[in-house]
C-alpha positions in Angstrom: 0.0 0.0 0.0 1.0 3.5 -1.0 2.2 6.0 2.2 -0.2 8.2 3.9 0.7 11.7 4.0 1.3 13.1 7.2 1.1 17.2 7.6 2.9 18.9 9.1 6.7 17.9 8.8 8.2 17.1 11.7 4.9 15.1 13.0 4.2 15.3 16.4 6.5 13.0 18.1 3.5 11.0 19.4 2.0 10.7 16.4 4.8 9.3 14.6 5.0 6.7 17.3 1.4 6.0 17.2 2.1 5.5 13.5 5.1 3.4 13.8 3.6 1.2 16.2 0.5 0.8 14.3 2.6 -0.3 11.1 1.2 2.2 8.6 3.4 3.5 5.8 3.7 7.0 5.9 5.2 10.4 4.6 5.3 13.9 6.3 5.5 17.0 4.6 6.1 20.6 5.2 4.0 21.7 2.3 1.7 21.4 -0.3 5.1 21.4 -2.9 6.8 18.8 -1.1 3.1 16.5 -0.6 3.5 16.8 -4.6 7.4 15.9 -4.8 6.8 12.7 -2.7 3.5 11.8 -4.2 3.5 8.0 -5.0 2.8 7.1 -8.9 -0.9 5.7 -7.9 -1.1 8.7 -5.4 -1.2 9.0 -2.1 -3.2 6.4 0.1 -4.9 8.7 2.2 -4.2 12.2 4.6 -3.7 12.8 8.0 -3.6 16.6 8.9 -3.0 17.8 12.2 -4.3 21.1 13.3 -3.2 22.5 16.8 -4.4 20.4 19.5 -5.3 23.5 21.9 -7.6 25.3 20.0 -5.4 27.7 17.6 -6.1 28.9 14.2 -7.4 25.8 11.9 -7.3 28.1 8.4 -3.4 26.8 7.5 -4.7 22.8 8.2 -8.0 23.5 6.2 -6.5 25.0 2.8 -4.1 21.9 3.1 -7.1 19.8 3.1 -8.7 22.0 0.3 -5.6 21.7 -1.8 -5.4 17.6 -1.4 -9.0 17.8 -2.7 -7.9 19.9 -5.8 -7.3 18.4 -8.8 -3.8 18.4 -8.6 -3.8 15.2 -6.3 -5.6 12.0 -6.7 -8.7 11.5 -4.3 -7.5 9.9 -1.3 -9.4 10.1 2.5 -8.7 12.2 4.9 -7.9 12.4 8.4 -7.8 15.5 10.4 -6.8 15.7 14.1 -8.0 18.7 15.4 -8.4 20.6 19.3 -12.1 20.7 21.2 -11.8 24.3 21.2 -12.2 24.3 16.9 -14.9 21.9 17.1 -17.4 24.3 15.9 -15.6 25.9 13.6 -15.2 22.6 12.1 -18.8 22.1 11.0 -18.1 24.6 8.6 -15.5 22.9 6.5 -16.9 18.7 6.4 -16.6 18.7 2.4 -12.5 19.5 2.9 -12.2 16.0 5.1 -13.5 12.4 5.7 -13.4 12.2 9.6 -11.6 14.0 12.5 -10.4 12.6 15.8 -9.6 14.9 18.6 -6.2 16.5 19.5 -4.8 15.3 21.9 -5.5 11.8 21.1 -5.7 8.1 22.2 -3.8 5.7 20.0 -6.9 2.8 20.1 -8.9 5.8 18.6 -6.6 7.0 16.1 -5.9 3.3 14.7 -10.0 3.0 15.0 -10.5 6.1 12.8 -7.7 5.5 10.1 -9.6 2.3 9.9 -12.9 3.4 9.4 -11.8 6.1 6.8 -9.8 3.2 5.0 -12.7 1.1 5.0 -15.4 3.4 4.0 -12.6 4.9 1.1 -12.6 1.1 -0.6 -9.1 0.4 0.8 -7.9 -2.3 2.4 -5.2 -0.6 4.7 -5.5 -2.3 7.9 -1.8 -3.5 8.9 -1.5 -7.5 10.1 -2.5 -7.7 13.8 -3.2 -9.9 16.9 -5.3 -7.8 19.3 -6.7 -9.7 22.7 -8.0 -6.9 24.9 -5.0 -4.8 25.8 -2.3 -6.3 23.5 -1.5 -5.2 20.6 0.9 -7.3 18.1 1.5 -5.7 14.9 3.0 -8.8 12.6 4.7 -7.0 10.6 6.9 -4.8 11.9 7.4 -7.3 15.0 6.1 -5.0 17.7 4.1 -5.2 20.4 2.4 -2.8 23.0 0.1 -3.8 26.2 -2.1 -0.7 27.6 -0.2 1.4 24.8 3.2 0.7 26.6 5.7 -1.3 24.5 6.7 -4.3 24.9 10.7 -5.0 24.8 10.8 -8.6 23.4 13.3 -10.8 22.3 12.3 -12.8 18.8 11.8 -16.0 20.8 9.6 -14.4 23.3 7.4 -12.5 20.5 7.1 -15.8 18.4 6.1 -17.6 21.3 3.7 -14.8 22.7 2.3 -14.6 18.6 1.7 -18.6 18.3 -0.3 -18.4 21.5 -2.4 -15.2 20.6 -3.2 -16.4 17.6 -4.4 -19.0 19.2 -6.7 -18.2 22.3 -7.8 -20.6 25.0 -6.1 -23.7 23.2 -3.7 -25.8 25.2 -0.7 -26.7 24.3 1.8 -28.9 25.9 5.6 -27.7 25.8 6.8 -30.4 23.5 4.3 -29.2 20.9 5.1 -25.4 21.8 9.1 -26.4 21.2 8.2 -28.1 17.5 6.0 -25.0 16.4 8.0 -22.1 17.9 11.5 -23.3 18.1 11.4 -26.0 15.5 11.7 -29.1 15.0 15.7 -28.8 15.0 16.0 -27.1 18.0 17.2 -29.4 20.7 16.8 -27.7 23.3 14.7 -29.2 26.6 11.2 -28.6 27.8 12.3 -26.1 30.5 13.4 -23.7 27.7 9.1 -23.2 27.5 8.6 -22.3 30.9 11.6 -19.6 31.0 10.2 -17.9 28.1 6.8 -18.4 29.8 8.2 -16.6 33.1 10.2 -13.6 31.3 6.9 -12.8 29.2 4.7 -12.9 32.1 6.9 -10.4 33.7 6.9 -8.3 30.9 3.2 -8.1 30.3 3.1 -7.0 34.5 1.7 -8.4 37.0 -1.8 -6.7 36.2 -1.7 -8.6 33.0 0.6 -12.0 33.7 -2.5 -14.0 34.2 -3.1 -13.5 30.2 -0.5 -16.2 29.8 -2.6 -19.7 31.5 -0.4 -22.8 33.4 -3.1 -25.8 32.5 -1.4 -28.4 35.5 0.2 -31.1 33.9 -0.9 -29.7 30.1 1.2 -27.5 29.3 -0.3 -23.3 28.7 -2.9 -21.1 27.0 -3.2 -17.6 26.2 -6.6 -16.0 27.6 -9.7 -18.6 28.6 -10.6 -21.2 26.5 -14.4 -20.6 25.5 -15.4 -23.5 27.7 -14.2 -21.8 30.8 -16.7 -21.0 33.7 
């Protein structure tokens, strides 16, 4: 999928993480000259534009919006994050943008919006993710956050914390966790599981350890199986 353009250059720092973390491909820009310079040959895959998030003038955000509608630039959605205090003054410009999300804003909204935009635009934009509740894993760009804070993983402990994600409320003993994680050459014992098991748990938290299930004399599962009580 083509970039989204991202105004103004440099992005807010949490945007850019928000971004990042959510695994969208993406371009900021100064200026309506440069948005043209970097334009993608099938165009740009949608807009996010970020107007002040405590209420100052909106005018420089909304003729950026106007110009992306132009004819200069193919038709792609639009984003706009934008303070309470403009709200109003808002109404007044809905034909320059898609949908709008509040500035400052939550990260689960942001991705929700981008989503939605995507969606009702004809795109399918949506990066490759696990979500259970709280955790986040984006699959592609290998990261992973819990309550929005991220989680520093080793590859074994994300491709053990992915398999059983992917998979919630299964059981799965540890000689069947060692074949599909570590693979069938690894010759490493049993115990190898339950290490990764304990250094996960304790970087989920305590709040959140329990995601990770002991099933006695089974082996573990991630979350309740469907049958629980």
């Amino acid at each position: 999928m083509d970039p989204i353009l991202v105004y103004p250059d440099p992005t807010p720092p949490e945007l850019a993480r928000a971004l990042d973390l959510g695994g969208w491909s993406w371009t900021a820009v100064a200026d309506t000259d440069a948005a043209r310079r970097h334009e993608p040959l099938d165009g740009w895959s949608g807009a996010i534009i970020v107007a002040e998030p405590d209420g100052g003038n909106i005018d420089e955000p909304i003729r950026f919006c106007r110009t992306m509608r132009g004819s200069d630039f193919a038709l792609a959605p639009i984003l706009i994050l934008v303070g309470g205090g403009n709200l109003s003054e808002l109404e007044a410009h809905g034909d320059q943008f898609d949908d709008f999300c509040l500035n400052p804003f939550h990260p689960l909204e942001l991705e929700a919006r981008l989503g939605h935009v995507f969606r009702r635009a004809g795109h399918d934009s949506k990066p490759d993710l696990i979500e259970h509740g709280p955790l986040i894993m984006n699959l592609e760009t290998y990261q992973a956050v819990i309550d929005d804070r991220p989680l520093d993983l080793t590859y074994m402990e994300y491709e053990l914390l992915r398999f059983l994600a992917a998979h919630p409320g299964k059981v799965f003993g540890r000689e069947t966790l060692l074949s599909r994680v570590w693979g069938y050459e690894y010759y490493g014992g049993a115990r190898t599981v339950d290490v990764h098991i304990r250094r996960l748990r304790a970087k989920l938290g305590e709040e959140h350890a329990s995601m990770i299930q002991t099933v006695r004399s089974v082996g573990y599962s991630f979350g309740k199986s469907r049958w629980s009580a």
